[in-house]
N, C-alpha and C positions, 0 to 999 in steps of 0.2 A: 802637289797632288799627283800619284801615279796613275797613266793612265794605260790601256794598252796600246802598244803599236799602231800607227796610221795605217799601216799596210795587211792589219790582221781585222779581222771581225768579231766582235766580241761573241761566245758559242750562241748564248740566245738570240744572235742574228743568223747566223750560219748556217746550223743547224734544219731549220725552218726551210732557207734557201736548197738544201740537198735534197729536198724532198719533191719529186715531180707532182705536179699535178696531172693525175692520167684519166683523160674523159674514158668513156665506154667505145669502144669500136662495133660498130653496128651495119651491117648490112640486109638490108630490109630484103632484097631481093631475094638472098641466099636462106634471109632467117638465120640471120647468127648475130650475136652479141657476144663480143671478150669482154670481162672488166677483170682486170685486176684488181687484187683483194691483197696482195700486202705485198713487199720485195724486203730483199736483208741484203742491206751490200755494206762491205769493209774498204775504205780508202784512208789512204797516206792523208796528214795533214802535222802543217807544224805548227805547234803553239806559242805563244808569249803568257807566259804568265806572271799576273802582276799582284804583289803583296803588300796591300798599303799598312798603312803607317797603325792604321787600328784593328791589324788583323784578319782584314777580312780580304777573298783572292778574288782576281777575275781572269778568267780563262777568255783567250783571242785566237782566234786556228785561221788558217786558209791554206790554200792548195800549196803545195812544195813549189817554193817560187821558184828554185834554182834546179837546173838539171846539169850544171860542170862535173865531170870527174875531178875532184880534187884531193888532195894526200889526206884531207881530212874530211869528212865527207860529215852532211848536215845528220843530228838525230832527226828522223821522222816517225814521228807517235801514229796508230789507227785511232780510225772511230768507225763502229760499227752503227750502220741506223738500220734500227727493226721497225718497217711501218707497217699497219694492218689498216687498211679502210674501217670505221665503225659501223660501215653499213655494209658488212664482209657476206652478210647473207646471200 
């Protein structure tokens, strides 16, 4: 059975994990409330991808383990995450 990497995270774990959870910042004194209502960030991530036997794939990412200078240097794939609070109003 292929599995992915021990050292990689399978995406629908990942994914999830990049995502902050950001309360409201509130200061009662002043009368101010921020909330944030969505962020879009792009970061490096390298994948293992595994093709089992009946066709079907599982994508594993995490952060670029390695930061060497080396004569051949790792591919490193993006992933863009676009989040919008659903209670954006």
């Amino acid at each position: 059975m292929n599995v992915v990497d021990e050292a990689f995270l399978p995406m629908h774990e990942l994914v999830p994990e990049l995502i902050p959870q950001l309360p409201d910042l509130l200061d009662e004194d002043a009368g101010v409330r921020t909330r944030i209502t969505g962020y879009d960030v792009i970061t490096p991530v390298e994948l293992d991808i595994v093709v089992r036997a009946d066709g079907t794939v599982e994508l594993g990412g995490a952060p670029p383990l390695y930061h060497l200078a080396t004569s051949t240097l790792p591919v490193l794939h993006s992933v863009r995450l676009l989040a919008i609070r659903a209670d954006a109003s």
